[in-house]
C-alpha positions in Angstrom: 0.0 0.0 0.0 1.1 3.6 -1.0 1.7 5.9 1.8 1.9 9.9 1.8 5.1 11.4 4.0 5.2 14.5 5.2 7.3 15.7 2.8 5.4 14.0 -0.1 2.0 15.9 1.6 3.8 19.4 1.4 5.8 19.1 -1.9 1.9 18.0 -3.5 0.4 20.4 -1.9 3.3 23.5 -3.2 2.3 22.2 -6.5 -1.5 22.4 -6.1 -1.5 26.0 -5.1 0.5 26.8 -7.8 -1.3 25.3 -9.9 -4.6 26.5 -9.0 -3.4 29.6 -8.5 -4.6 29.5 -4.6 -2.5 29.3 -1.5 -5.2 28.6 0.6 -5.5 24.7 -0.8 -3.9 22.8 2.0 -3.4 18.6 2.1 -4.1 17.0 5.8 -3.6 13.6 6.8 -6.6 11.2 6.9 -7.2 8.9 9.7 -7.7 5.7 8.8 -6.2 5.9 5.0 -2.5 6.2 4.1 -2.8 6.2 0.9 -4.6 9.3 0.3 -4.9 13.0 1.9 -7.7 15.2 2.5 -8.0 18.6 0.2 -9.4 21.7 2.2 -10.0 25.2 1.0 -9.9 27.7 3.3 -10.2 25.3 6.1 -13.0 23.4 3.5 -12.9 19.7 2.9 -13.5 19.9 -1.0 -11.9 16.8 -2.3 -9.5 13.9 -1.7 -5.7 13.1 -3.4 -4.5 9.4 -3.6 -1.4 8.0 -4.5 -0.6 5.5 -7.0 2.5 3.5 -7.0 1.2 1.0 -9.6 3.9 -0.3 -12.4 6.5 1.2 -11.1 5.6 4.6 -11.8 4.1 7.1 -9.0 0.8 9.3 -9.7 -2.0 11.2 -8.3 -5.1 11.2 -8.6 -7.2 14.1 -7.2 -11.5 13.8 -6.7 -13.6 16.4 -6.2 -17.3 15.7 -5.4 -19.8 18.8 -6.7 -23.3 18.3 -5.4 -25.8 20.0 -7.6 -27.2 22.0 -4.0 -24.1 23.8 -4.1 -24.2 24.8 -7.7 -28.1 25.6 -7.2 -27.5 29.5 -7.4 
């Protein structure tokens, strides 16, 4: 099983608010899963990272639920 270090957490998590354009995207550990972090936004759980270490090669894979409430207007 893939596991996030600390390191790993904040080098992903450099690269998301650069890349988004927003420092406020922060990664937190999860409880009871190592392979995967927690995305908040201001504070905000909006989505989840996991890693993949499949193959040999190492990605990412970031999901963001939208529920159609919060895009209501």
């Amino acid at each position: 099983m893939s596991t996030f270090s600390a390191q790993e957490r904040e080098r992903l998590q450099n690269y998301l608010q650069k890349k988004l354009g927003n420092n406020a995207l922060t990664l937190r550990t999860r409880e009871r899963a190592t392979d995967s972090a927690e995305v908040l936004l201001n504070g905000e759980f909006i989505g989840t990272v996991y890693k993949d270490e499949e193959d040999g090669d190492t990605s990412y894979d970031f999901n963001m639920a939208i529920l159609d409430i919060d895009i209501a207007g």
